[in-house]
C-alpha positions as CSV (number, residue, x, y, z in Angstrom):
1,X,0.0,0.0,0.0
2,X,1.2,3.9,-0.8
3,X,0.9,6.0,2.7
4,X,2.8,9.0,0.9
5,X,-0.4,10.4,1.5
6,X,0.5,11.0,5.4
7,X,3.1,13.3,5.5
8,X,4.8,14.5,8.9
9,X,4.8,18.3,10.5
10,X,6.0,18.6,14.2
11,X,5.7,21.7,16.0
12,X,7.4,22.6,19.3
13,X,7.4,25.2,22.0
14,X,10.6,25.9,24.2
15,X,11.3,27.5,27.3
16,X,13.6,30.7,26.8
17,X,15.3,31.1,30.0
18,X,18.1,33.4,32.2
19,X,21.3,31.3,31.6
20,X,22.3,32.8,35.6
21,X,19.0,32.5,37.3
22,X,17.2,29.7,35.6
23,X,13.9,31.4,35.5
24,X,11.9,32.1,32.2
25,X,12.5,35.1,30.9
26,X,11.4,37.7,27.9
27,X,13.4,37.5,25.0
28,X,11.3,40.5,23.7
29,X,10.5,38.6,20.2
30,X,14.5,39.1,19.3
31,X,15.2,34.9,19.4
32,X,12.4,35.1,16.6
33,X,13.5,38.1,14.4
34,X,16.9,36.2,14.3
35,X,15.6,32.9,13.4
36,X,13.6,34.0,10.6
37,X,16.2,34.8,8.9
38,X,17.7,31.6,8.7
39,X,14.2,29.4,9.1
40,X,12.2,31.8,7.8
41,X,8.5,30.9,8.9
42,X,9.2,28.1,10.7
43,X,9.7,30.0,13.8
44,X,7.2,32.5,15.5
45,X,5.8,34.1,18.6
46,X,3.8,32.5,21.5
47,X,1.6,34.3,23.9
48,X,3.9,34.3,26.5
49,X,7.1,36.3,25.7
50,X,9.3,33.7,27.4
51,X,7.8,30.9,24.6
52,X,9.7,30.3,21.2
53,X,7.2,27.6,19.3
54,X,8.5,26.2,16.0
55,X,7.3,24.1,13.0
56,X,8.9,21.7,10.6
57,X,8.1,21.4,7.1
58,X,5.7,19.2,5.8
59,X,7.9,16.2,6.2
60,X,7.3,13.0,3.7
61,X,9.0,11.0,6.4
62,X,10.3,10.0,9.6
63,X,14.0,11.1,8.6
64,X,12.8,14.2,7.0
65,X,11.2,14.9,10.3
66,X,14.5,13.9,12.8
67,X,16.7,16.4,10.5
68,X,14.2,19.4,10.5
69,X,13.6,19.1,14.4
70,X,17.4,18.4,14.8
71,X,18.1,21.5,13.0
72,X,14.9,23.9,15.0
73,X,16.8,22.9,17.9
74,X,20.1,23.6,16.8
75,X,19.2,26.9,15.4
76,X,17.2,28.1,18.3
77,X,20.1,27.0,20.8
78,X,22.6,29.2,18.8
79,X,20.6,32.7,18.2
80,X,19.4,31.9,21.7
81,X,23.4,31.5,23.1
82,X,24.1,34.7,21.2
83,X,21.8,36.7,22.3
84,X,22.5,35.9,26.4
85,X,19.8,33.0,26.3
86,X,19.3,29.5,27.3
87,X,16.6,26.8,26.1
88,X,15.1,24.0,27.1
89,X,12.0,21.6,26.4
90,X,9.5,20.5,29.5
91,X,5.8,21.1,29.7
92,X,6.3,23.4,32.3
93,X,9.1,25.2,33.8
94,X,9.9,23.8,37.5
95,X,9.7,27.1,39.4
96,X,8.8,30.5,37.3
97,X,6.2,32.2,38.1
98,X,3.6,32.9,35.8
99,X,2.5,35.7,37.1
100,X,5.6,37.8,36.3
101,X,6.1,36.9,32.7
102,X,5.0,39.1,30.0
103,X,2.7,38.7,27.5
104,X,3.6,39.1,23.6
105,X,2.2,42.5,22.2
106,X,0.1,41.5,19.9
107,X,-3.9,42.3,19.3
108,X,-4.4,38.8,19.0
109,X,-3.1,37.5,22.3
110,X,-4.2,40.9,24.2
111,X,-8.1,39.8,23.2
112,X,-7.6,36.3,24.1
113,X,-6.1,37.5,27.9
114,X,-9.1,39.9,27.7
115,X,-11.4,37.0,27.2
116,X,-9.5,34.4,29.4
117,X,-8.4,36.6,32.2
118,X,-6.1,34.2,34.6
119,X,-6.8,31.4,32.7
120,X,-4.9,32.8,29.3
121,X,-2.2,34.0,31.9
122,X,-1.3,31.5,33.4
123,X,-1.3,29.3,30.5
124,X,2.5,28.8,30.7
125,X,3.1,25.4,28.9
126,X,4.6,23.8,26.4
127,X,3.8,21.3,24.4
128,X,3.9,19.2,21.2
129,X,1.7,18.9,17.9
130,X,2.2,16.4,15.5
131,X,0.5,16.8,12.2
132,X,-0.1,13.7,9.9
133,X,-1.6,14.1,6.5
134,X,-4.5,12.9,5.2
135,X,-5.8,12.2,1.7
136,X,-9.4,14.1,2.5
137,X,-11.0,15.9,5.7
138,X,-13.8,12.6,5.7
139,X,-11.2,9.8,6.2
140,X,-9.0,12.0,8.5
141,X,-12.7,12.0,10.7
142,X,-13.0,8.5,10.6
143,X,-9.6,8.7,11.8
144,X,-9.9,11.1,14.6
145,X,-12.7,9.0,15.8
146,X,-11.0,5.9,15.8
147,X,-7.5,7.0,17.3
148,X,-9.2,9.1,20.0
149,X,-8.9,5.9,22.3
150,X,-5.0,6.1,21.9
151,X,-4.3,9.4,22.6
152,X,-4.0,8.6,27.1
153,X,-1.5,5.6,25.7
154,X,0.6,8.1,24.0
155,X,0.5,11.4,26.3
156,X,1.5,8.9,29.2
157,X,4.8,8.3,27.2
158,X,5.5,12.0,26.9
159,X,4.8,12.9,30.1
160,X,7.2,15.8,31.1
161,X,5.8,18.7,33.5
162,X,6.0,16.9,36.8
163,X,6.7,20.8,38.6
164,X,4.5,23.9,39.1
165,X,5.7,27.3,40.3
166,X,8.0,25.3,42.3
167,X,5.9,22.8,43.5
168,X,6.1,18.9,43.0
169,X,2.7,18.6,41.9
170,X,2.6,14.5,42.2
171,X,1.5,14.6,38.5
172,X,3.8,13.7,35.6
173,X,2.0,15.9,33.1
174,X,0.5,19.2,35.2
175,X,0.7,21.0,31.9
176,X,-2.7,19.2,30.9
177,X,-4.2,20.4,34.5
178,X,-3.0,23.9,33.5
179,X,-4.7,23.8,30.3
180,X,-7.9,22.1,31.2
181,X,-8.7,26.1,33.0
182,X,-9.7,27.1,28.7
183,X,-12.8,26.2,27.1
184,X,-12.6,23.7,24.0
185,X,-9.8,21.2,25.6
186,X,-9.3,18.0,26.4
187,X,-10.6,14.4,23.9
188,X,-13.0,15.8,21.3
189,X,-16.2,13.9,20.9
190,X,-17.1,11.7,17.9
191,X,-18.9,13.0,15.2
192,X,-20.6,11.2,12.3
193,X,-19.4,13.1,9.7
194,X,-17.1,15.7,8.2
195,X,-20.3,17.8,7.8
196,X,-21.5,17.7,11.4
197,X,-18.0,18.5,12.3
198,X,-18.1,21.6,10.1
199,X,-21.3,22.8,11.3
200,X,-20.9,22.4,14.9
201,X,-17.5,24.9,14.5
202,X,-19.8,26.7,12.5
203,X,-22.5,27.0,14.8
204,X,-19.3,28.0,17.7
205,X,-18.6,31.2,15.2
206,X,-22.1,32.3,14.6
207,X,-22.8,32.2,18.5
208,X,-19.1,34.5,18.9
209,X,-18.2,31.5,21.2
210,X,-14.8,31.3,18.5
211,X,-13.9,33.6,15.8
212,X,-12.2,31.1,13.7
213,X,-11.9,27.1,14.0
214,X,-8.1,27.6,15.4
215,X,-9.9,27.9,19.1
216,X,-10.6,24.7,19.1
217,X,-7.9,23.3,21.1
218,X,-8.9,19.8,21.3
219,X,-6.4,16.8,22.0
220,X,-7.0,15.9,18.8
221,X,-8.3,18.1,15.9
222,X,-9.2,17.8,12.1
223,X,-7.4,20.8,11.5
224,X,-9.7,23.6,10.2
225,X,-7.3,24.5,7.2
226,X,-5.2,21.6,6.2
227,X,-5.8,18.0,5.1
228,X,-4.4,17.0,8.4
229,X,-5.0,15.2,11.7
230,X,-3.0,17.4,14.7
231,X,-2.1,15.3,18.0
232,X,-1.9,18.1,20.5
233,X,-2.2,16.0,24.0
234,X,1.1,15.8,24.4
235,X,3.9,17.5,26.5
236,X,7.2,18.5,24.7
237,X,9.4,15.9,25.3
238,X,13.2,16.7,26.8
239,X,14.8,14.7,23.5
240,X,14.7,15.4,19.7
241,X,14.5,11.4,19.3
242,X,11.5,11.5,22.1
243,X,9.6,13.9,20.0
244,X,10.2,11.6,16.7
245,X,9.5,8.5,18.5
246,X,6.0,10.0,19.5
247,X,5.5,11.0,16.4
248,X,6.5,8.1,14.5
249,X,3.9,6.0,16.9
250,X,1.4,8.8,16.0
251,X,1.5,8.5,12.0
252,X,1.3,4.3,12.7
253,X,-1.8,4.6,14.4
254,X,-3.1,6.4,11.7
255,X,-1.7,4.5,9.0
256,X,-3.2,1.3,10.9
257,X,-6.7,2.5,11.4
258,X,-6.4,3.9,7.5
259,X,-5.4,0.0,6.8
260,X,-8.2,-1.1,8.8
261,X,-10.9,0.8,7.0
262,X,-9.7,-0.3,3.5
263,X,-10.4,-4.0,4.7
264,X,-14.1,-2.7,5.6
265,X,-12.6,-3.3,9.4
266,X,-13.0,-0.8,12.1
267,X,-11.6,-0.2,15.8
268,X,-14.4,0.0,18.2
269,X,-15.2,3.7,19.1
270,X,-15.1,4.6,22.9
271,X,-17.2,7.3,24.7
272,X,-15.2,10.4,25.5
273,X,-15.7,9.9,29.5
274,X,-13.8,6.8,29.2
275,X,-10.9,8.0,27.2
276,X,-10.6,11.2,29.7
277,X,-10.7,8.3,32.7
278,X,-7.6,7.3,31.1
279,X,-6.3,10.6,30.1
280,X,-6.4,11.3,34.2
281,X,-4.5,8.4,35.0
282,X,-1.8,9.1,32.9
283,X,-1.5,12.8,33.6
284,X,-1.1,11.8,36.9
285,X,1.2,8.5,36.6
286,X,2.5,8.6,33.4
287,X,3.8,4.9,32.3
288,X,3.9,4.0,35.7
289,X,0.0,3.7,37.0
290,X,-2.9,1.2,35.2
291,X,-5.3,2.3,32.1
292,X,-8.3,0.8,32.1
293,X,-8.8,-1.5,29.4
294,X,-12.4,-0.9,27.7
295,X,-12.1,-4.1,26.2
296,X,-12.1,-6.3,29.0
297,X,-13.4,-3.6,31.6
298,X,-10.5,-3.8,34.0
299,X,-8.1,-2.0,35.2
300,X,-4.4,-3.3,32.9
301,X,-0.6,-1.8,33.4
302,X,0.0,1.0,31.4
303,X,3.0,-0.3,30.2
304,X,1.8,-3.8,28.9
305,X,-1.0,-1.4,27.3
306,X,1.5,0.4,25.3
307,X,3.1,-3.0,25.0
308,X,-0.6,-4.1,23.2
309,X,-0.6,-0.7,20.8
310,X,3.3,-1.2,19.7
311,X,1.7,-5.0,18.5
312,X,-1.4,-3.2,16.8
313,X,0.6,-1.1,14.7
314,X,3.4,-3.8,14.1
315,X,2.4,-4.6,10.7
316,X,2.3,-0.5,9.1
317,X,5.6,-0.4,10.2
318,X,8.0,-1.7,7.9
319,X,6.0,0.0,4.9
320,X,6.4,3.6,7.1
321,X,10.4,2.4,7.6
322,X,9.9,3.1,11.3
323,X,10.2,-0.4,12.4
324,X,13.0,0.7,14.6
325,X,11.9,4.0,15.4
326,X,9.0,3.5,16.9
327,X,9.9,0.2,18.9
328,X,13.4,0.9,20.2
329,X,12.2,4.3,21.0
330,X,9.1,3.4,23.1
331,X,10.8,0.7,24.7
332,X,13.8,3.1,25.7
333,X,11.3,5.5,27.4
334,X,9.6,2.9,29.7
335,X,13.4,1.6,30.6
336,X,14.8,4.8,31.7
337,X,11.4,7.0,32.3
338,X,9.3,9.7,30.4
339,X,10.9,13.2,30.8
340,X,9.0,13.4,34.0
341,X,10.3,10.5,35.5
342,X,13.6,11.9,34.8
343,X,12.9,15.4,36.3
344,X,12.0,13.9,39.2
345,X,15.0,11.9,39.3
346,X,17.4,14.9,39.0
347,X,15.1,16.6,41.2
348,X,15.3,13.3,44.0
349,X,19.4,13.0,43.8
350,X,19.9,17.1,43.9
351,X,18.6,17.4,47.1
352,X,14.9,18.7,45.7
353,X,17.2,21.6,44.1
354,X,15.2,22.9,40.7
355,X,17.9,24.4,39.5
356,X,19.4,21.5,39.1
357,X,16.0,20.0,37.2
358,X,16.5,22.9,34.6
359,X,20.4,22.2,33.8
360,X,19.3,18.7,33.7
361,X,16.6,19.6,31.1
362,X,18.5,22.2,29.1
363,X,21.5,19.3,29.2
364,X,19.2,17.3,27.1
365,X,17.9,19.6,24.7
366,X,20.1,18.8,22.0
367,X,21.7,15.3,21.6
């Protein structure tokens, strides 16, 4: 079978931080106005003036993917060095404050705080988004539906925001708690068809609930302007082969239920309450706690869980060429630990110092 059709784009947001003091600080849009003038677009503002986010190119594989990432990472470090900066990737920063950190001036974001209030300022996270492309908006439904069951299975392997303000929060994902304070979050629910997706975001902008289909910030989206499915449950991960080992495992769950519905087969669909059960868990334990199996209606290890999804996807992978990507990487994070587990660990064996935690996670920011 041809997948060309599902192409790869991975977008990531970093922490821009005080090399002395650790904390997140403004880089006054400057890290951006360099960049762009190497990467061009594939770098912008976030809300937050302490967040750089960037984007890959629409990547026609795995490889592709590694090398652009590699070099947004690379690129970013530099201009960031240069200009007095350091970087690093976690969902959260261990111990800045939101409520010192300045918002980008932009019309945009000042209406969204205006909205929001507290919620839009204290929405100091970072995460991932992996786009996978799809040959049509109908089957890239059928696949949002389908893969919306996966999504806790995945986020509890990219885990990575275990500290708050300076707080162990006892969660290995807090970013997700952060977030859940806007509207239009968490698993999206399952809609019969393209067109009664269109018209509920339809129905959002003719109430003024939304302006435009982009705040809809879902786990999981058909994205409003591309043929694409966008993963956005995830935290960033510490690691440039994290992030392409998630999204490898991504674009194979897709590819599967894709191979699925060509053989007239299809993976049972699961009410959103149960999936967000599972979400909680792993937010809270990450690889280490139990999912509950729909299935069987139990309570099952998380790991031997991801364990099941690595053999539901075994056969896509070979024709993907991700056979080792995807395997050797998942089974690397549940040896040594998500990026939260590893936090935690640098957090445990420095005395509870988080200054420490973020050396340990700009250390790993580039390989």
């Amino acid at each position: 079978m041809n997948y060309g059709a599902f192409t790869l784009g991975i977008e990531e947001e970093y922490m821009v931080m005080d090399p002395q003091t650790r904390e997140l600080r403004s880089h006054e849009q400057r890290i951006v106005e360099q960049a762009q003038k190497v990467i061009k677009d594939k770098v912008k503002a976030e809300m937050h003036q302490a967040v750089v986010e960037v984007g890959t190119q629409i990547c026609a594989n795995i490889e592709e993917a590694y090398q652009d990432v590699l070099l947004l990472r690379q690129t970013i470090t530099q201009i960031a060095g240069d200009l007095g900066f350091s970087i690093g990737a976690a969902g959260t920063h261990p111990f800045s404050k939101w409520e010192k950190q300045l918002i980008t001036d932009h019309p945009r974001y000042f209406e969204l705080v205006n909205e929001m209030q507290d919620a839009a300022r204290s929405n100091l996270i970072f995460g991932l988004h992996v786009h996978v492309g799809m040959e049509n908006r109908e089957m890239a439904l059928h696949i949002a539906n389908s893969v919306r069951y996966f999504l806790p299975h995945v986020f509890a392997l990219s885990t990575n925001s275990p500290f708050w303000e300076g707080r162990n929060t006892g969660f290995k994902s807090f970013r997700t708690k952060v977030f859940d304070k806007f509207p239009r979050t968490g698993i999206p629910d399952y809609f019969t068809s393209i067109e009664e997706y269109d018209n509920f975001i339809k129905l959002l902008v003719k109430t003024n609930c939304i302006d435009n289909a982009k705040k809809v910030w879902w786990d999981l989206r058909v994205h409003p302007f591309f043929n694409t499915v966008e993963f956005r449950i995830c935290d960033v991960p510490l690691t440039v082969p994290e992030t392409i080992t998630l999204t490898a495992l991504f674009q194979a769950i897709c590819v599967k239920i894709y191979k699925l519905r060509t053989q007239n087969l299809n993976f049972i669909i699961y009410n959103r309450a149960l999936v967000n059960e599972n979400k909680w868990r792993a937010s809270r334990y990450g690889i280490d706690g139990n999912l509950i199996d729909f299935g069987k209606e139990m309570e099952v290890n998380t790991r031997a869980l991801i364990y099941e999804l690595l053999d539901f996807v075994d056969d896509v992978l070979d024709d993907l060429g991700t056979r080792s990507t995807v395997i050797d990487g998942v089974n690397k994070i549940l040896a040594e630990g998500t990026g939260a587990d590893k936090q935690l660990k640098a957090f445990e064996e420095n005395d509870g110092d988080l200054v420490k935690v973020v050396d340990y996670i700009q250390s790993r920011f580039l390989p």
